[in-house]
PLY file of the C-alpha trace (Angstrom):
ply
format ascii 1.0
element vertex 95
property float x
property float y
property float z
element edge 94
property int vertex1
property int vertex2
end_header
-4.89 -47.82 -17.24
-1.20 -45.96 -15.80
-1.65 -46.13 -11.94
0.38 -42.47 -11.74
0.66 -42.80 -7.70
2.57 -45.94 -8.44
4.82 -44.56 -11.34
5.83 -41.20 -9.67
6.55 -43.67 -6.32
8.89 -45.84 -8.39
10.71 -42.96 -10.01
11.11 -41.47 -6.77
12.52 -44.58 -4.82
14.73 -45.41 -8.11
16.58 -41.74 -7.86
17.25 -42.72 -4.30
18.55 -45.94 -4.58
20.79 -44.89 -7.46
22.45 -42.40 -5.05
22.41 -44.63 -2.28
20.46 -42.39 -0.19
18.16 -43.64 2.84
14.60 -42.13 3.98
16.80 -40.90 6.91
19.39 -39.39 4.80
16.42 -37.30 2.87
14.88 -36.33 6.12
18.42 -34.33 6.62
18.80 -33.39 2.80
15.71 -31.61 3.07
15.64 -29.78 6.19
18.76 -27.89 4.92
16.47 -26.23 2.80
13.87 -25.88 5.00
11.52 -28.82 4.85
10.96 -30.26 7.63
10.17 -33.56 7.38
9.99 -36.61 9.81
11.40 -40.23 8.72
8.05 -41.76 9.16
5.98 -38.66 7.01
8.18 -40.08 4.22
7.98 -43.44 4.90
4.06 -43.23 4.34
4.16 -40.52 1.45
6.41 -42.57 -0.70
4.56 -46.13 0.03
1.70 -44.26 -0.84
3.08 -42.66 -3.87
0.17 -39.87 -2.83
2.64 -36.55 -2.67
2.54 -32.81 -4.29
4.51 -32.19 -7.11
6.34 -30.11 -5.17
7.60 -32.60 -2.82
8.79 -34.68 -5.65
10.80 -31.79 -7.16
12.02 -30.84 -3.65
13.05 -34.42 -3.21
15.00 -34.58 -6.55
16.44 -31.07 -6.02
18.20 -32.23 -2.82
19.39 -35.37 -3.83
21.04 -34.24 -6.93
18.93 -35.53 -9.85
18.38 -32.70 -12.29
17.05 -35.07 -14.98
14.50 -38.11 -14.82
13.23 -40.52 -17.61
9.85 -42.29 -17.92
9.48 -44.53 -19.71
6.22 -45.58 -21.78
6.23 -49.26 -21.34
7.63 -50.33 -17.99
7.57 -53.85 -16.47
4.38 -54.74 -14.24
6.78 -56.23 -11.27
9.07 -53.81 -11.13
9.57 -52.00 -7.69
11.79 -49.53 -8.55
13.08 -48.86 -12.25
17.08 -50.55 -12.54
19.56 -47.62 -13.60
20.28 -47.79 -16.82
23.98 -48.56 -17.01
25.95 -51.19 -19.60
28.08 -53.53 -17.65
32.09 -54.42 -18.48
32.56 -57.08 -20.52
35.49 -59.03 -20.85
37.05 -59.71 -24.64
36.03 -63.69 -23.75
32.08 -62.56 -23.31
32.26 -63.86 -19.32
32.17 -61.32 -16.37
0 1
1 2
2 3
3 4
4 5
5 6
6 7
7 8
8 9
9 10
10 11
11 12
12 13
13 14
14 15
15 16
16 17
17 18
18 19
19 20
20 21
21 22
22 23
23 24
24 25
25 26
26 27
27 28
28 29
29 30
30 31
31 32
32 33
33 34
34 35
35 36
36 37
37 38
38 39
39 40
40 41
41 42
42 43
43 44
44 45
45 46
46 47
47 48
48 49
49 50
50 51
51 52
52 53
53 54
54 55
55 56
56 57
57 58
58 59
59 60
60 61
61 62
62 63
63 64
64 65
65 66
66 67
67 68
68 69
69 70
70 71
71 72
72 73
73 74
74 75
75 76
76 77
77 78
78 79
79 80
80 81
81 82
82 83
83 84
84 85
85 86
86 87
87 88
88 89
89 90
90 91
91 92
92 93
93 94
């Protein structure tokens, strides 16, 4: 069975560590539309994973992500999905 307060958490914490953004730096990304937020509301809404839709699409909208994946199978110890990025290899095969 999905646990979907656990999967929208982890998308949501993996768009903000790909942009480097904090809990703080949110709190100010999204009262400049409005929402007024405090540190600790988000702290507990995203440990929870329990938020609207609407948060979550606020939340992307301000940080810059206008596209998400999810994928089907997804790793049972995962926190927070790892970008998916190919690293630079050199011609030898060493980093």
């Amino acid at each position: 069975m999905v646990n979907w307060n656990d999967k929208v958490k982890r998308i949501l914490k993996s768009e903000l560590i790909k942009r480097g953004i904090t809990n703080v730096d949110l709190v100010k990304l999204l009262k400049e539309i409005d929402i007024h937020e405090t540190k600790a509301s988000i702290d507990s809404k995203i440990s929870r994973g329990t938020f609207s839709a609407c948060f979550f699409l606020q939340c992307l909208s301000v940080i810059g992500c206008n596209k998400i994946e999810i994928e089907e199978f997804e790793s049972l110890l995962s926190i927070a999905a790892e970008p998916n990025v190919e690293y630079n290899k050199s011609s030898y095969g060493k980093f």
